[in-house]
N, C-alpha and C positions, 0 to 999 in steps of 0.2 A: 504494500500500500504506500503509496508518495506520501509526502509530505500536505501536499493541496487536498488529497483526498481525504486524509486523516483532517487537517483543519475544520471542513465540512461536515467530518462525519462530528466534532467535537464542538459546533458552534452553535451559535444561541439559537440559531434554527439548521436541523440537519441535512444530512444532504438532498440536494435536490434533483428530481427525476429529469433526464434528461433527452433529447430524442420524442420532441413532440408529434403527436399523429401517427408514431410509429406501428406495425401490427403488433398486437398484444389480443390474441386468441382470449387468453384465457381472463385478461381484463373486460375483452370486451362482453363476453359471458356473464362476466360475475354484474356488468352494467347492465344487461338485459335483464338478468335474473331480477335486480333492484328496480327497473322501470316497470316491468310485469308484476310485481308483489306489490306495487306502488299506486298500480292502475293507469299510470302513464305512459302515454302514445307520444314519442318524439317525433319531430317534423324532422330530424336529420340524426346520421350516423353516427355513435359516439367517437367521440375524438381526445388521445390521451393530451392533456395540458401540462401546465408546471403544479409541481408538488413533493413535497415533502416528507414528513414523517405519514402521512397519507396519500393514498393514489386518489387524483383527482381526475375528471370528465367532465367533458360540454359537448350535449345533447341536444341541440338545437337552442331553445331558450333556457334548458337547463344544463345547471353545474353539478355533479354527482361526485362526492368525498366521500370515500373506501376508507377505513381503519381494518387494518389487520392484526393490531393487536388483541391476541385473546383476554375476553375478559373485558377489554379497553371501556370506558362510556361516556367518552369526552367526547364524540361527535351528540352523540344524546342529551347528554349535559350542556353542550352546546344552543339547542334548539328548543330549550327551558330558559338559558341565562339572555336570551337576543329577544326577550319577552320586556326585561329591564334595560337596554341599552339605548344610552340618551341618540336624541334624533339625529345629531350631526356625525354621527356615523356613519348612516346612510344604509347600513347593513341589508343587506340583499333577503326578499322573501323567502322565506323557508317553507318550503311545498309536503318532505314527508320526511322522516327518520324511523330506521328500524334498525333489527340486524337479521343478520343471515349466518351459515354455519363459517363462511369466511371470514365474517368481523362485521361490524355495524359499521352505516351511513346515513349520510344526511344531503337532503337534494334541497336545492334552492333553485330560486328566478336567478339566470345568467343579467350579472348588472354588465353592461358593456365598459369599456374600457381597456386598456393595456394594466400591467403593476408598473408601479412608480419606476423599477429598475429598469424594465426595458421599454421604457420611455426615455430614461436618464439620457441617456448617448445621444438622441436627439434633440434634448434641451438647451435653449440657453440661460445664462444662468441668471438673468432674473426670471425667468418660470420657476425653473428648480427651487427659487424663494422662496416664493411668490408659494407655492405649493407646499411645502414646508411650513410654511404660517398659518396655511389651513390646517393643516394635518394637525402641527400645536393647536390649535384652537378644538379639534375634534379631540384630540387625547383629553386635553382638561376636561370635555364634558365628560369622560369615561371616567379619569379620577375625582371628580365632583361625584356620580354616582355612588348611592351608600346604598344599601342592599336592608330589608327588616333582618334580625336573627336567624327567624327560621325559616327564609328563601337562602340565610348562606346557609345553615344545617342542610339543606332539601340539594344544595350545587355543590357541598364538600367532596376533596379530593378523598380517596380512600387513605386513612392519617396512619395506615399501618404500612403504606409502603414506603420502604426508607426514599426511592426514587420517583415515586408519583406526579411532582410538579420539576417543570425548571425553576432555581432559585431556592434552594428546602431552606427555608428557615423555620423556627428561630436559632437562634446562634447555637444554642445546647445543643441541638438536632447535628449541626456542623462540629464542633466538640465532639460527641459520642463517632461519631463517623471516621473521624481522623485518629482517634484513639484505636479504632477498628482496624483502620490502616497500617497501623503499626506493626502486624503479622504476616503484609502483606509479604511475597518472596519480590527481592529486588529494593525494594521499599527505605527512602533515603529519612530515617530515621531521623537527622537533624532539620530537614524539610518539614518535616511533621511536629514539630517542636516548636519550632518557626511559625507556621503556620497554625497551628492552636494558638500561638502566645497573640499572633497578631489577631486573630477571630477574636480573645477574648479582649483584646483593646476597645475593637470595634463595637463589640458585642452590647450597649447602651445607644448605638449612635442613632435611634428611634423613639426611644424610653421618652415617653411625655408627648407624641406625637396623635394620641387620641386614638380616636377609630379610621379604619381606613378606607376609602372608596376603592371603585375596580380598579383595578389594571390589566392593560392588554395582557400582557404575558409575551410575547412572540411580535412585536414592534419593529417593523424592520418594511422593507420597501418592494420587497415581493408581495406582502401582506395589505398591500396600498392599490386601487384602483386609479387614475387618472384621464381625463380625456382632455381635447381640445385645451390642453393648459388650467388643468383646473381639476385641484380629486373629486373623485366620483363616490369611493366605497374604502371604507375601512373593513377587510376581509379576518377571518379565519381567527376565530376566539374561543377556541377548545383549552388554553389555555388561563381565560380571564376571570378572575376571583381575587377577594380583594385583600390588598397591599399598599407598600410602600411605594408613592411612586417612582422612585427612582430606579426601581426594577424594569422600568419600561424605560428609560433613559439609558440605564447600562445596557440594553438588549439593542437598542439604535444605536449604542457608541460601538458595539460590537461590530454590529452589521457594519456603521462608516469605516472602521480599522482595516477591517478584511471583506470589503463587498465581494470579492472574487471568489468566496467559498462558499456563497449565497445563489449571486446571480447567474454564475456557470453559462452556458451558451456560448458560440464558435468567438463572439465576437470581445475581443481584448477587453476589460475592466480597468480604469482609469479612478485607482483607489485616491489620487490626491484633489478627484473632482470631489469627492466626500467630506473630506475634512470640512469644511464652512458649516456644514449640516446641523452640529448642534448648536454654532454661533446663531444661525436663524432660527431653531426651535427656540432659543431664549427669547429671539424676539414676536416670536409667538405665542409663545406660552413662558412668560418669565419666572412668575411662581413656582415652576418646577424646579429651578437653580437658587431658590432664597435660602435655603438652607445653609445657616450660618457652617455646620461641620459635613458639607457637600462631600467632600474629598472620604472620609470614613464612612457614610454612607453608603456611596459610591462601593466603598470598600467591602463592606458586611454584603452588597448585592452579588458583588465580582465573587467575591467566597461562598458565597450560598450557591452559586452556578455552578464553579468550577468543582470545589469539593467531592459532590456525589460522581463526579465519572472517576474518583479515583480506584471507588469499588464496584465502578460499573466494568471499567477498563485500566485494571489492574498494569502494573508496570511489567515488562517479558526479557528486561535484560537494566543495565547501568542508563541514567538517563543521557550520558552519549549517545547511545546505539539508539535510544528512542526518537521517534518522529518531532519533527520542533513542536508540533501541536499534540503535543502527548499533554494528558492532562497533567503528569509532571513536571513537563517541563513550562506549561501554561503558567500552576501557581510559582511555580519558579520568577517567570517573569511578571509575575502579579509581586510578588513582593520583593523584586528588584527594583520592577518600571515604573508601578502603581498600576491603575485601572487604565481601559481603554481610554475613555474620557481625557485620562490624565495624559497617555501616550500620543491622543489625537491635540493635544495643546489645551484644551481647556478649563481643566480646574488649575493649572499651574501656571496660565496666562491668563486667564481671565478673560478671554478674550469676547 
């Protein structure tokens, strides 16, 4: 496996399928099987699109999102939580959800548009703004949303799996994990040391911050619809439940750092057109960045990610021999470099 591959498979969103419209027999199968249980007559032929930890389709006016994790109920759960989600999101109708012995789904109204990314290349850069200031403007109404108790008891993740969400926190949760790690074979035992002492620094950097509205979860410009110079849809929120928002900040500083492990497609990625990106969500959504201890927050989000792949994706030799984007050598450069954010200029210039 490369290095770009492993990054991918290690980023705030994983890798992404690639080879659209290709044949896929047995995709296209499991999309009949879902329109036919569904009741639905497509006007046109499925066609595989971009996707993710889910195999997605467009079906004439519909979009069909495949989970194949067993068990999974994040597309389900999904199709419950877009019931609360504030209007400037634009969230596309949701038409049916079920599951099937292959994994559950969820079909929606196809919202027209490109994702933000593969629009990017043909932007100039005040669109790219310009676009970007909406987007701040829609996030805040998703962190303005606060949820009754027991609509979040009714969309909780299952609290038994140590990996269930990106971002596990609270801090203990990262503590008990890293102490785990310490058995691991390969396992840089002063890394781990390191890396607890710094989680429990951080480990306050929310403490008094009240209740928390949603957050996307998965923030990043694949996730973004756009047309004619202007967003259309804020997509794909299997991951939204409520947080800290700077979770959905660290997830777009990720995506700016490294878009190329994201956006994939024949055509070259131009990571230093990204950078300006969270300079204009400030100016879109400024209240995101008022956080007088920005930088530790920041921090406690980056470790709440990065952490759980170290027992997902255990170390296989000396972190030499490991891929740069091994989750070792990730915290590695988390507490040499600091956060994205910080790597991308931002919290260290202010800018």
């Amino acid at each position: 496996m490369s290095d770009a591959e492993f990054g991918a498979l290690v980023s705030a969103k994983h890798r992404k399928v690639e080879g659209r419209g290709k044949a896929d027999i047995g995709g296209r199968l499991r999309v009949a099987t879902i329109l036919r249980n569904a009741g639905i007559v497509s006007s046109a032929a499925p066609e595989r699109i971009a996707g993710s930890t889910n195999e997605v389709w467009r079906a004439g006016e519909f979009v069909i999102r495949v989970g194949s994790v067993p068990g999974a109920k994040r597309l389900r759960r999904e199709a419950l939580l877009v019931n609360y989600l504030p209007w400037g999101v634009n969230y596309p109708t949701v038409v049916a959800c079920g599951v099937e012995p292959f994994g559950e789904w969820l079909i929606v109204r196809n919202r027209s548009g490109l994702p933000f990314s593969e629009a990017w290349s043909s932007m100039d850069r005040p669109t790219r703004r310009r676009i970007v200031h909406e987007l701040g403007r829609a996030v805040k109404e998703i962190h303005e949303t606060k949820l009754a108790s027991e609509t979040i008891d009714e969309l909780a993740f299952d609290p038994t799996s140590a990996f269930s969400i990106p971002h596990m926190l609270p801090a203990s949760r990262l503590v008990d994990s890293l102490q785990k790690s310490r058995d691991l074979p390969w396992m840089d035992v002063g890394l781990v040391d390191a890396l607890i002492e710094k989680t429990r620094e951080v480990a306050d950097a929310f403490k008094g911050s009240g209740s928390f509205g949603l957050v996307h979860g998965d923030l990043h410009f694949e996730n973004v619809l756009v047309r004619d110079g202007n967003l259309t849809s804020v997509l794909d929120f299997e991951w939204c439940r409520p947080g800290p928002g700077e979770i959905d900040l660290d997830v777009l500083a990720r995506f700016c750092e490294h878009p190329d492990l994201t956006v994939g497609g024949a055509s070259k990625v131009d990571r230093d057109s990204y950078r300006p990106v969270l300079g204009w969500l400030n100016e879109g959504y400024p209240e995101l960045f008022l956080a007088p201890n920005l930088r530790e927050r920041l921090m406690l989000c980056a470790l709440a990610a990065e952490v759980p792949w170290l027992s997902a994706m255990p170390p296989t030799g000396p972190a030499s021999q490991l891929p740069a984007f091994h989750p070792v050598n990730r915290l590695r450069e988390l507490l040499d470099s600091g956060t994205s954010a910080e790597r991308l200029g931002w919290v260290a210039t202010g800018i």
